[in-house]
N, C-alpha and C positions, 0 to 999 in steps of 0.2 A: 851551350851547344850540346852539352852530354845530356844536359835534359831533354832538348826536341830528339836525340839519336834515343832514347830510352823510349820517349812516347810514342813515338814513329814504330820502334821495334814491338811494345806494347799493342798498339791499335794494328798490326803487321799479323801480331798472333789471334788479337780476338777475329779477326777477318775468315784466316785460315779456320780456326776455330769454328766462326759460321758457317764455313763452306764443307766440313766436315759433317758437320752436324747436318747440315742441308742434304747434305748424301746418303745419309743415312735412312732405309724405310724399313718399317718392321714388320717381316716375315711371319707367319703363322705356321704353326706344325700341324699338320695333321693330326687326331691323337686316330689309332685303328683300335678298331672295334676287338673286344676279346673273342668274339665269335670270328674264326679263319674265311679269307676271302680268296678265290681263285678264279685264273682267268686266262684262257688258252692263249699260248704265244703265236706256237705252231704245231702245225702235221702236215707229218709227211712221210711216205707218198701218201695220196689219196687214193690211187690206185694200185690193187695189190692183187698178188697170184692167191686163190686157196690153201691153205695148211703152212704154205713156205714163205707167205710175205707176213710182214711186220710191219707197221707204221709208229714210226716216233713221235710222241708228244711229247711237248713242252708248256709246264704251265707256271704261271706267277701265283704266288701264295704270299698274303701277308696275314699278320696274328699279332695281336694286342696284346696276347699277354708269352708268348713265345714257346705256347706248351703243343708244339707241333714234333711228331713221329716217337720211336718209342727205341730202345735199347732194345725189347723181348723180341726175339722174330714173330712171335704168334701173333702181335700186337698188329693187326692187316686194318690197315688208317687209310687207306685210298680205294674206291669205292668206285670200280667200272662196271658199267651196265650196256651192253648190248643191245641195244631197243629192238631186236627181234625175238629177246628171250627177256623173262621176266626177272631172273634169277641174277644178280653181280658174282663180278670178281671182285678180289680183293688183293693189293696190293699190301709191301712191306715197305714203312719210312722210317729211315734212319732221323735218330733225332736231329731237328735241326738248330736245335739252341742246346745248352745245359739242361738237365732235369733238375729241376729244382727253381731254373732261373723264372723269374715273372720280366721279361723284356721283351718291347714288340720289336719283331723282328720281318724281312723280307726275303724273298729270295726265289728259286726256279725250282723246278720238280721236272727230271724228264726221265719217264719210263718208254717202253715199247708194248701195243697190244701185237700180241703172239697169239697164235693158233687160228688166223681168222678161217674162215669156213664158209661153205654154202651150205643149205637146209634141201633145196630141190634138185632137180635133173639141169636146170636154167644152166645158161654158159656165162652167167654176172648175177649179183643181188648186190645192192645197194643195201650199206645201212649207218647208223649213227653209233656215234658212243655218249652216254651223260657219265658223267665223270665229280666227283665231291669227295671231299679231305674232312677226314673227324681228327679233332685234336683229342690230348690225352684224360681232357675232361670228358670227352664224350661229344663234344659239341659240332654239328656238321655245320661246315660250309655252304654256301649257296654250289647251287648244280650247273655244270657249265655243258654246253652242247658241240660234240666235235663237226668240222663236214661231214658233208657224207662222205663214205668210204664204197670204192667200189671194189666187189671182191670178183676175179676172173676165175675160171675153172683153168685146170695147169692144161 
């Protein structure tokens, strides 16, 4: 009897054993690119007074090797363009990993464009923002395109 209760317990585990095993599927990780990727969450408002509105963005950033934003304040890693003017801003990013560290990492970036403006007499202009992150290699991200933004005269 203590043999069939051993075998029975025996062929009980390899079962369970099967049925774990059978649950089991194997995941893939992603590996991300050393080169930074970003990609708008949100904005908001899209409609804004001249001089005195602000719209909030929100972007997702991942990085392969985690060498995103800088300790120096001079270090201006965020790269806003006006598409009515040729010329960018430049924002400041607090690091977001270690310096030193190589780990890819993810995570959000959310500044405010300040100062927006009209160029003409018009009582509205319409315009966009292209937006990209250089890491501390130097290396830019792809260019991401906000909506349009409309700006009202006060």
């Amino acid at each position: 009897m203590l043999m069939r209760y051993s075998f029975v317990k025996l062929l009980l585990c390899l079962v369970g054993l099967g049925f774990t095993l059978a649950g089991c599927k194997k995941t893939s990780i992603r590996e991300l690119e050393k080169q930074p990727n970003i990609r708008i969450i949100s904005v908001a408002p899209t409609t804004v007074q001249a001089f005195t509105g602000r719209t909030e963005v929100l972007l997702q950033y991942e990085d392969g090797d985690g060498d995103q934003g800088s300790l120096h304040p001079d270090s201006l890693m965020l790269e806003v363009r006006d598409d009515r003017l040729t010329a960018p801003d430049f924002y400041f990013v607090p690091p977001l990993s270690p310096e030193g560290s190589n780990v890819p990492i993810r995570g959000t970036i959310r500044f405010r464009l300040n100062g927006t403006f009209l160029f003409g007499n018009g009582a509205t202009e319409v315009t966009q923002y292209s937006i990209r992150l250089r890491d501390r290699s130097g290396q830019w991200s792809n260019t991401v395109l906000t909506p349009q933004i409309i700006i009202n005269r006060n």
